[in-house]
Each structure stands twice: as structure tokens, then as C-alpha cells.
VEXDREN-2710 file (C-alpha; in Angstrom, 1 decimal):
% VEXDREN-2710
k/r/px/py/pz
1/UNK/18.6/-31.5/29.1
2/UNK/16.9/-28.6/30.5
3/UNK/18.9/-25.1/31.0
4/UNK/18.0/-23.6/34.1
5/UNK/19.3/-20.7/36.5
6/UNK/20.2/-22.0/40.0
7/UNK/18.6/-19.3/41.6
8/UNK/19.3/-18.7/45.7
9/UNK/18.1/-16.2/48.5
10/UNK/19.7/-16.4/52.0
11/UNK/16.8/-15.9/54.6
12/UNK/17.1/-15.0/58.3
13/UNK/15.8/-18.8/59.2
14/UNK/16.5/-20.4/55.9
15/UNK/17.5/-20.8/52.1
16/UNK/15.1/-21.1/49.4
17/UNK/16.4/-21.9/45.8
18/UNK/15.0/-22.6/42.5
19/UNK/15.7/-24.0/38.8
20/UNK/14.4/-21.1/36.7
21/UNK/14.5/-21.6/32.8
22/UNK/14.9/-19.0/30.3
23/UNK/11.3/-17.9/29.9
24/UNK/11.0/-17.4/33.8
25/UNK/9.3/-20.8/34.3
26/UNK/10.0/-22.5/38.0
27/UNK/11.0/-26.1/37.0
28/UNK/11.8/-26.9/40.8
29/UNK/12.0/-24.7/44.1
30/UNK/12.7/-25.5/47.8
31/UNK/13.6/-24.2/51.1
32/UNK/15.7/-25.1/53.5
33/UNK/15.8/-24.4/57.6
34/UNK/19.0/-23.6/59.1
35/UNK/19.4/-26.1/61.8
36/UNK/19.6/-23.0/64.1
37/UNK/18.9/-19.7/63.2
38/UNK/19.8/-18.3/66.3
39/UNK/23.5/-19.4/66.6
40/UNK/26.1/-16.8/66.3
41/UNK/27.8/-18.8/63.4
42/UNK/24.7/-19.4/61.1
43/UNK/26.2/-18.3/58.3
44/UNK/28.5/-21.4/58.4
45/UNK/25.7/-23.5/57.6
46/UNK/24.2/-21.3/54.5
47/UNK/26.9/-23.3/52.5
48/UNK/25.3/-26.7/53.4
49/UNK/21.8/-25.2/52.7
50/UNK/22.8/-24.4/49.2
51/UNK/24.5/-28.6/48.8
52/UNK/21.0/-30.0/50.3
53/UNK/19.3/-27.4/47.9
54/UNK/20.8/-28.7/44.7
55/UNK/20.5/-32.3/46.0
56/UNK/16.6/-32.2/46.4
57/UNK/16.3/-30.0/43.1
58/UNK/18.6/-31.6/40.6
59/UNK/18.6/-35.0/42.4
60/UNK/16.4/-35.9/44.7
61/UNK/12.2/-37.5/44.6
62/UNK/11.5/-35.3/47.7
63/UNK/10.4/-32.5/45.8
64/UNK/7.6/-32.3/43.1
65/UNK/9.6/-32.3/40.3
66/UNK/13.5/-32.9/40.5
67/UNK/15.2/-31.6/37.1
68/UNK/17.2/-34.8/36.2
69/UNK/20.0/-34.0/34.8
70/UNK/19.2/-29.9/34.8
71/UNK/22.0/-28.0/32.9
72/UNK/22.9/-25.4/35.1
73/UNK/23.9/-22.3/33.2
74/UNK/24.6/-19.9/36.6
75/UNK/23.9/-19.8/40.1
76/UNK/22.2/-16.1/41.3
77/UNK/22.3/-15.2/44.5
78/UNK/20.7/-12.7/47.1
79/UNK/19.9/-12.0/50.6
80/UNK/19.1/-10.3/53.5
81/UNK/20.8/-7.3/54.9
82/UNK/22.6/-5.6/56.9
83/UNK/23.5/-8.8/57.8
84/UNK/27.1/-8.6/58.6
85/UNK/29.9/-12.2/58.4
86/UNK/33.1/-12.0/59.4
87/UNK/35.2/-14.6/57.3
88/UNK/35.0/-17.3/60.2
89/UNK/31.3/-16.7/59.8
90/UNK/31.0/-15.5/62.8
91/UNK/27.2/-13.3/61.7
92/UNK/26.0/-10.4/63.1
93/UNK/21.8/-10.4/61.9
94/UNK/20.1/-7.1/60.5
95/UNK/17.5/-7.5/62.8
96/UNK/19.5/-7.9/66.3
97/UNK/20.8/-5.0/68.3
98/UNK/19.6/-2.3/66.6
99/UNK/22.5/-0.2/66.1
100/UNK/21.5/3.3/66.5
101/UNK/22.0/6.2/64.1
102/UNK/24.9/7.3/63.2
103/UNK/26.9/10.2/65.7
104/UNK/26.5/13.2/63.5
105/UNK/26.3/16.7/64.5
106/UNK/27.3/20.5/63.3
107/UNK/30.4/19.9/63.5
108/UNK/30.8/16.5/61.4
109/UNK/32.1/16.7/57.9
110/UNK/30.0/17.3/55.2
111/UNK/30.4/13.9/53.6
112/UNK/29.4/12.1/57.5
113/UNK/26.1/14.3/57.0
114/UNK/25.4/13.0/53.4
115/UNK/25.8/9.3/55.2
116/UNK/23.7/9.9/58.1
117/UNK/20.9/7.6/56.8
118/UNK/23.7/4.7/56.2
119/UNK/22.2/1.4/56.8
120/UNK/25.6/-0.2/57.0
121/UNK/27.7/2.0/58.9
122/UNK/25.8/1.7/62.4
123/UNK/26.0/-2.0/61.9
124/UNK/29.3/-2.0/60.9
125/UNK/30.6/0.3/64.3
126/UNK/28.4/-2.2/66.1
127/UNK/30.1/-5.3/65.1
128/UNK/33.5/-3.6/65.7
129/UNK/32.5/-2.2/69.1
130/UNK/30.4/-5.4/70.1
131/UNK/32.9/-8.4/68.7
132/UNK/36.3/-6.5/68.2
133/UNK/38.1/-9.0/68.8
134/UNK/36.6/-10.8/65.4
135/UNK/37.0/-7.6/63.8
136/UNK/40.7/-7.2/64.2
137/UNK/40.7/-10.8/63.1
138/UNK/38.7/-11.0/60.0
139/UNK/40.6/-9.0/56.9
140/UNK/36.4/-8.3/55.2
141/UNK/33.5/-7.9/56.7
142/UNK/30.8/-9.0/54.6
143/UNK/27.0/-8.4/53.7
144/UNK/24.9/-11.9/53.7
145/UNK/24.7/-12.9/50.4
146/UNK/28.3/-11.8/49.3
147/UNK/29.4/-14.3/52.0
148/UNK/28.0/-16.8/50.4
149/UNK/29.5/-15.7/47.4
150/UNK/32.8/-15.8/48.8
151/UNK/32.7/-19.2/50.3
152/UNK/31.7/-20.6/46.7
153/UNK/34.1/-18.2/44.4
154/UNK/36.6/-17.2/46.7
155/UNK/36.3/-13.4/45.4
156/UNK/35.0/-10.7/48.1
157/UNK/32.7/-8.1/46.7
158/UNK/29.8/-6.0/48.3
159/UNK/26.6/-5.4/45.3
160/UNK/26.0/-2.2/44.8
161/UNK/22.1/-2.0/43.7
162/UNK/22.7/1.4/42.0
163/UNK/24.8/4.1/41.9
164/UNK/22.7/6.4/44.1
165/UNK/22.8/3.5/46.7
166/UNK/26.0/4.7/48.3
167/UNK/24.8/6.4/50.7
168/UNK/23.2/3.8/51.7
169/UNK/26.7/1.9/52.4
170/UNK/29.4/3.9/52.8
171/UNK/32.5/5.1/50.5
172/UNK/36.4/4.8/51.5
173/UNK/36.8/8.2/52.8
174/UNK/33.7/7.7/55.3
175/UNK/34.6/4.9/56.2
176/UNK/38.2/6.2/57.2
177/UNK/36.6/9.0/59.1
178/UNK/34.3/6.8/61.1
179/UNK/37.8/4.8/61.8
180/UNK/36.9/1.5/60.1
181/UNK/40.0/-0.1/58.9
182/UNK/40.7/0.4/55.2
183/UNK/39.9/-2.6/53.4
184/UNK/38.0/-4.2/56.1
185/UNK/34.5/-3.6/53.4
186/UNK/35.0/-4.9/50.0
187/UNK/34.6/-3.1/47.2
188/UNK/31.6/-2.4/45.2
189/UNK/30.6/-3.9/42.1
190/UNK/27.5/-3.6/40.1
191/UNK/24.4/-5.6/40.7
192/UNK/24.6/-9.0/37.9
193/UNK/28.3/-8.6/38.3
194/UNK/29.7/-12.3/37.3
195/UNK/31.7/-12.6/40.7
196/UNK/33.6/-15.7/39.4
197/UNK/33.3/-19.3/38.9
198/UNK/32.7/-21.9/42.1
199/UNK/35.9/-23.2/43.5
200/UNK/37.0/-26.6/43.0
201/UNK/36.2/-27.6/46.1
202/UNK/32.9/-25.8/45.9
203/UNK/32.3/-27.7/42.7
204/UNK/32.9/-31.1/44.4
205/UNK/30.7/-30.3/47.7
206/UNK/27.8/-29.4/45.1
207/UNK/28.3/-32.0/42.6
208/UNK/28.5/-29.3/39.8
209/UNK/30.9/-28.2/37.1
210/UNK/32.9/-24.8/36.7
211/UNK/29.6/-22.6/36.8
212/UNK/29.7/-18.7/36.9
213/UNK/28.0/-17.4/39.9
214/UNK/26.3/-13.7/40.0
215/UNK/25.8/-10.7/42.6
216/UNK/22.0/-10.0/42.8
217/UNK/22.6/-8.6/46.6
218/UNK/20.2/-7.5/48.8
219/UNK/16.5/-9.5/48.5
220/UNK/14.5/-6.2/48.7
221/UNK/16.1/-5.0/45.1
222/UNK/15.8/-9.0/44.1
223/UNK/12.2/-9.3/44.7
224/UNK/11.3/-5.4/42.9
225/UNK/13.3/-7.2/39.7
226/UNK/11.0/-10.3/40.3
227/UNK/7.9/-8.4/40.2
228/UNK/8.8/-6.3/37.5
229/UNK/8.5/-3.0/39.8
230/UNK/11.3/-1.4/37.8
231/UNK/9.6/0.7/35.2
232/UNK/7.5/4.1/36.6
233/UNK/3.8/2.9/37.0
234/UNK/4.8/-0.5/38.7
235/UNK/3.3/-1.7/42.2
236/UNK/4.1/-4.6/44.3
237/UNK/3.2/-5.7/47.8
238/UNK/6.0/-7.6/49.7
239/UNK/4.2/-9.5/52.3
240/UNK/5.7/-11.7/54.5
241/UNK/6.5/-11.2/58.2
242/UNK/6.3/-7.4/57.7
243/UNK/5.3/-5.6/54.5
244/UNK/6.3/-3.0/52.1
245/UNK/4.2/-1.5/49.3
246/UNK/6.1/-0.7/46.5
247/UNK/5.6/2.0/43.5
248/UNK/7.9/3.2/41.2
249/UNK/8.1/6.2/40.1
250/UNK/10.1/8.7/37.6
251/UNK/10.4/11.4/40.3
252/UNK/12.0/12.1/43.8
253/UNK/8.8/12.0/46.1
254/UNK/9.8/13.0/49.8
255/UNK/6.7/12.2/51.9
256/UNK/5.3/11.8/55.5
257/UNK/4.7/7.6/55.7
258/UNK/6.6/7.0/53.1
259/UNK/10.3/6.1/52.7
260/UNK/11.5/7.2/49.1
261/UNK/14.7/5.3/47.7
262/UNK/16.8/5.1/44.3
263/UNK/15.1/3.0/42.1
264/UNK/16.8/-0.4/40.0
265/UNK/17.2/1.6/37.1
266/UNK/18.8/5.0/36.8
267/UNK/16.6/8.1/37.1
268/UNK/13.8/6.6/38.6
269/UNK/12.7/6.1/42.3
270/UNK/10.8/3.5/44.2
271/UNK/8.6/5.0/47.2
272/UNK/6.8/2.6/49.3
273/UNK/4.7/2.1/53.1
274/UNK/5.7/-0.1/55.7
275/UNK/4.2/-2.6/57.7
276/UNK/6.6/-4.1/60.0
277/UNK/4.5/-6.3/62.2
278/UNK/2.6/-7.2/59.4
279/UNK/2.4/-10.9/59.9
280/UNK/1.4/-10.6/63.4
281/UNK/-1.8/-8.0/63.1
282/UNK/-5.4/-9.5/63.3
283/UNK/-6.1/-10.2/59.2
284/UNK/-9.0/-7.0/59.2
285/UNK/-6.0/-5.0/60.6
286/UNK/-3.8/-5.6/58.4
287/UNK/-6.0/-5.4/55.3
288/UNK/-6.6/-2.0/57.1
289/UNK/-3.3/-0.8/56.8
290/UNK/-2.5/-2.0/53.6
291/UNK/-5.7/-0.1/52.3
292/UNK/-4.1/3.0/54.2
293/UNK/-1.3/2.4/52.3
294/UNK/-2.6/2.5/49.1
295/UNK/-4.5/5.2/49.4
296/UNK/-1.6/7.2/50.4
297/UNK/0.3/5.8/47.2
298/UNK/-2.6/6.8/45.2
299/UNK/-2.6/10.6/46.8
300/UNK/1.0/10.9/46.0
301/UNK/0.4/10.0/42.7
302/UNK/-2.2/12.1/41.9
303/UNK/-0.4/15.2/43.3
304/UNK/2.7/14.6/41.4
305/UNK/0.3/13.9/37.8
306/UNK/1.2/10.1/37.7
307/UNK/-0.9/7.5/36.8
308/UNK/-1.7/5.0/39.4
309/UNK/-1.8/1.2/38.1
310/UNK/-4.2/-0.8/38.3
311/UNK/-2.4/-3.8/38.8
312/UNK/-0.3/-4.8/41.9
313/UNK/2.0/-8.1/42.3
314/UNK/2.4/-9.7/45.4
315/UNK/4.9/-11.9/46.7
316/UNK/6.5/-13.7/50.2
317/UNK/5.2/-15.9/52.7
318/UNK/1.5/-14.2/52.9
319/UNK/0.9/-14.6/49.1
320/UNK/1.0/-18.5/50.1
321/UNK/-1.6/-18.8/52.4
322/UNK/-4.5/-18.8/50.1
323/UNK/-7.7/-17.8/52.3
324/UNK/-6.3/-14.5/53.0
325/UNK/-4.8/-13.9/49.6
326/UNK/-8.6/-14.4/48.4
327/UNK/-9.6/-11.9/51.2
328/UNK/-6.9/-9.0/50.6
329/UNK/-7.8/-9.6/46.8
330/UNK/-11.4/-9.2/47.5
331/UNK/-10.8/-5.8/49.7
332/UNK/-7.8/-4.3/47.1
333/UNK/-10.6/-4.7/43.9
334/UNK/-12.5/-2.4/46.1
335/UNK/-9.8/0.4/45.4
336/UNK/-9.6/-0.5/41.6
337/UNK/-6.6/-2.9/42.2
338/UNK/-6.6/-6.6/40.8
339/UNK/-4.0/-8.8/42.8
340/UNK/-1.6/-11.4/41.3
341/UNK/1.0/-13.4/41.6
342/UNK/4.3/-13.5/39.7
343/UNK/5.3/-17.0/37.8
344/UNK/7.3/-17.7/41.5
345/UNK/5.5/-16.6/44.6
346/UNK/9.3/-16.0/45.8
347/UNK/10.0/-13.2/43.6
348/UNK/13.7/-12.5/45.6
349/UNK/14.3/-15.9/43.6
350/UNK/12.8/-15.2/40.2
351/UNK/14.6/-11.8/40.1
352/UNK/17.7/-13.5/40.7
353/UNK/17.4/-15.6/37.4
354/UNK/16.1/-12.4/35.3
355/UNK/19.1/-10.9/36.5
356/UNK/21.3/-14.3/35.9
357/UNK/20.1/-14.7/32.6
358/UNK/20.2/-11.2/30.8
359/UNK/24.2/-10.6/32.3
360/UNK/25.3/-14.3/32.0
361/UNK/23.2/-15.6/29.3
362/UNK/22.6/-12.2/27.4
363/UNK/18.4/-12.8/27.3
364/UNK/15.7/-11.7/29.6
365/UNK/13.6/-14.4/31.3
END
């Protein structure tokens, strides 16, 4: 009987899960389509995702190879944000109505200035301004993947990456300023945090026993876990429908083209390019502006005395299509750079179970 992590990401248009044993090895993996994406309650159906999910991987001949009988030792879960669910799951996507920035001038408190940058609190004001009537309704507003979480656990949380990540969010006393009813955000807890075991009735909809499930939270800090872009001197290129080149790096670089954020781990950073119409650029194009990219990254280094690798992971839905992985790998050798990809193409999924097994499990896939 093979011990596995169920590990899960919640897309925009679907849910891709995977059986991960302790050495990191993919024993099954799948994704599911929402039946519609679009619909203002979406996040209702991420719960029936994850049931069709186990069927096909634990059960089912439609995949490749179905772990019969798979000892589930955790389920792991990530996703998308700002995504924000009320608890009828009534979902307001990250990437409709952009909410814009934040009012704060002169005379705004100190603290509202530190939060200016908040990707949270504009959607959060929007949701409230846009659906109040939902707002008043729902006691938590929650981030996508910690939905999830409390559909199958019953506990509301919100994953905090790292400490420095804050700002990112919000803390009580901002959120009082900005008005937002105390409460209505639930409180942080660290990122592997074992947010409980699934509910009985969660247990009987999957057809699995009292299993521990664990806060990875947002897929961008998921997938920099999966590719191992964690320690100073990593790179990793997330390519899917846009793209972000990733290094991390053991100093605060502040940069024109670049947008510098904490790091997983404490004391280091992670600086990286983006390419948000990535998918849709002629191929030459975007090999263009990933080669810009790089070059920048390598600049950067140089002037701040760190080493550039010469080894760069990629993962998402470009890293699947195999011509033009052969292509970008081709024109990234040209810069010194040999391309790979992780044991899981999804890395959002194989972070998930490196995270699920070191907290849960207490070893490191």
C-alpha cells in the first residue's frame, strides 16, 4: 500500500491534483475543468473537483496509473489569489475588476502608507463596495484555497507565506481603519500549518478516512517550493498564460522591471520579471522577452556580487508543450542556462507535498 500526499491547487478554470510519495515521485496526477469558470459561484464546485479528483486518482482506469488502494497520509492544498469567497461561495476572481490602489495620501496614517502595495485590501473594499449585500452576510471572507480548506475542515484560516508578507494582506488595525468589519478576514497562520482533519461529511463525500489537511496558500509561493527556488542562487521560470522569472536572492534588490518580494525562507528575497501576456505573444517574442529578462536578472546579479546559476527550472502549462520547450531550451543555452523540468511539470502541486510531508510527516520529499 503506497503512502502518498494528496496534493491539490485550485486554478482559475480548474483543479489539478496529484498522489506524491515521499521521495517526490508523481504516482498519479489530473485536472479537472470547472463546469463553468465564469459563474459567480465557482467556488461551489471546487469541492466536487477535489471528489472527481480522488475518484480518477485513487479509483478510477481513466488515468494512466490509478494508486489502488493509495494510503493517503495528508491532503496539501494551494491556489490562486486574491481570489476572494464569501461562505456561500459566492467568488470574487483575482483577475476581474481590477480593484485600484488603495486611497492613500499625506494625510493617511502611517500604517495605511506601509499597506499601500496590499494585494488584498483593494479586493477586499471591492467586494464589499461591489456585493455588500454578501458582505454583510458572510461572517469570513476568504482567499481561494483557504475556502476550500474550510469546506473540508470546517476551520477558517488565511496562510501567511512569511512574516514579511503582511503587507501584502493586511493586519487588524488596517483593516479597522479601512472600515472592514473585525473579523470578517480570518486569522493568519503559517504556511504548512495542519488546519485540521476533513469533516465527517467531507470524509464520506471523498471516500477517505480522518486525514489531516495543510495550508500551502497561494500557488506562486507553492510552485517557488516545487522548484526549489528557496535557497539564494535558485532560478525558475513560471510559464503558463503569463510568466514570471524567478531568482532568489540573500539581499533586498529594488529595481526598474523588476518586482522584489520576501522570499519562502526568512532573510532572503525572491526578485523576478513579468510576462503577463506571455501565452499569447508570437513564440520569437516571447523567447525575446524572456531573454530580456534574463539578462536583466544576470545584471542585477552581477552588480550586487552574486553568482548567477546556471540552471533554471521551469514549470506550468508552457513547459508541456514540447516543440517550444525544445526551442526556449535551445535559445536559454545560448546565455549559459540549461532548462529542466522538476519531477512534476506542476510544481504548485509538488510544492504542496514537500510542504505536506516535512510538517505532517516530519521528512522532506
Amino acid at each position: 500500500m503506497a503512502e502518498c500526499v494528496l496534493a491539490v491547487d485550485v486554478g482559475s478554470t480548474a483543479l489539478k491534483a496529484a498522489l506524491i510519495d515521499r521521495e517526490g515521485k508523481v504516482a498519479s496526477i489530473c485536472s479537472l475543468p470547472y463546469s463553468a469558470p465564469e459563474n459567480r459561484y465557482v467556488a461551489e464546485g471546487w469541492i466536487w473537483a477535489l471528489k472527481g479528483a480522488v475518484d480518477k486518482l485513487v479509483h478510477s482506469t481513466a488515468v494512466p496509473e490509478p494508486v489502488e488502494g493509495a494510503q493517503i497520509k495528508a491532503i496539501a492544498i494551494s491556489g490562486n489569489g486574491p481570489t476572494l469567497v464569501s461562505e456561500s461561495g459566492l467568488t470574487l476572481r483575482w483577475n476581474e475588476y481590477p480593484a485600484a490602489r488603495l486611497n492613500v495620501d499625506e494625510t493617511s496614517p502611517d500604517e495605511a502608507h506601509e499597506f499601500s502595495n496590499s494585494i488584498f485590501l483593494p479586493r477586499i473594499l471591492l467586494f464589499r463596495d461591489l456585493i455588500s449585500d454578501e458582505y454583510e452576510a458572510s461572517a469570513h471572507l476568504f482567499s481561494g484555497p483557504e475556502y476550500l480548506i474550510w469546506q473540508l475542515t470546517g476551520n477558517a484560516v488565511t496562510i501567511l507565506p512569511e512574516p514579511r508578507y503582511e503587507t501584502a494582506y493586511w493586519n487588524r488595525e488596517v483593516l479597522e481603519g479601512f472600515g472592514i468589519m473585525t473579523g470578517k478576514m480570518p486569522d493568519f497562520v503559517e504556511l504548512g500549518h495542519n488546519c485540521g482533519s476533513l469533516l465527517p461529511n467531507a470524509q464520506e463525500l471523498l471516500g477517505l478516512g480522518d486525514i489531516p489537511v495543510i495550508g500551502v496558500g497561494p500557488d506562486f509561493i507553492a510552485a517557488l517550493i516545487g522548484t526549489d527556488t528557496t535557497e539564494a542562487g535558485r532560478i525558475c521560470d513560471r510559464a503558463g498564460s503569463s510568466e514570471g522569472i524567478n531568482m532568489c536572492v540573500d539581499k533586498e534588490i529594488r529595481a526598474e522591471g523588476v518586482r522584489t518580494l520576501p522570499g519562502v525562507k526568512a532573510g532572503l528575497w525572491n526578485i523576478s520579471v513579468l510576462i503577463p501576456d506571455s501565452a499569447s505573444l508570437q513564440e520569437d517574442l516571447r523567447l525575446q522577452k524572456v531573454t530580456e529578462g534574463l539578462l536583466l536578472l544576470k545584471k542585477l546579479a552581477a552588480e550586487n556580487d552574486i553568482t548567477f546559476p546556471s540552471v533554471i527550472t521551469t514549470t506550468g502549462g508552457q513547459a508541456k508543450n514540447e516543440a517550444y520547450f525544445e526551442k526556449k531550451r535551445a535559445a536559454l543555452t545560448k546565455l549559459g542556462l540549461e532548462l529542466v523540468v522538476g519531477s512534476c511539470v506542476d510544481a504548485e502541486l509538488e510544492g504542496d507535498a514537500k510542504v505536506a510531508w516535512e510538517r505532517v510527516c516530519h521528512c522532506r520529499a
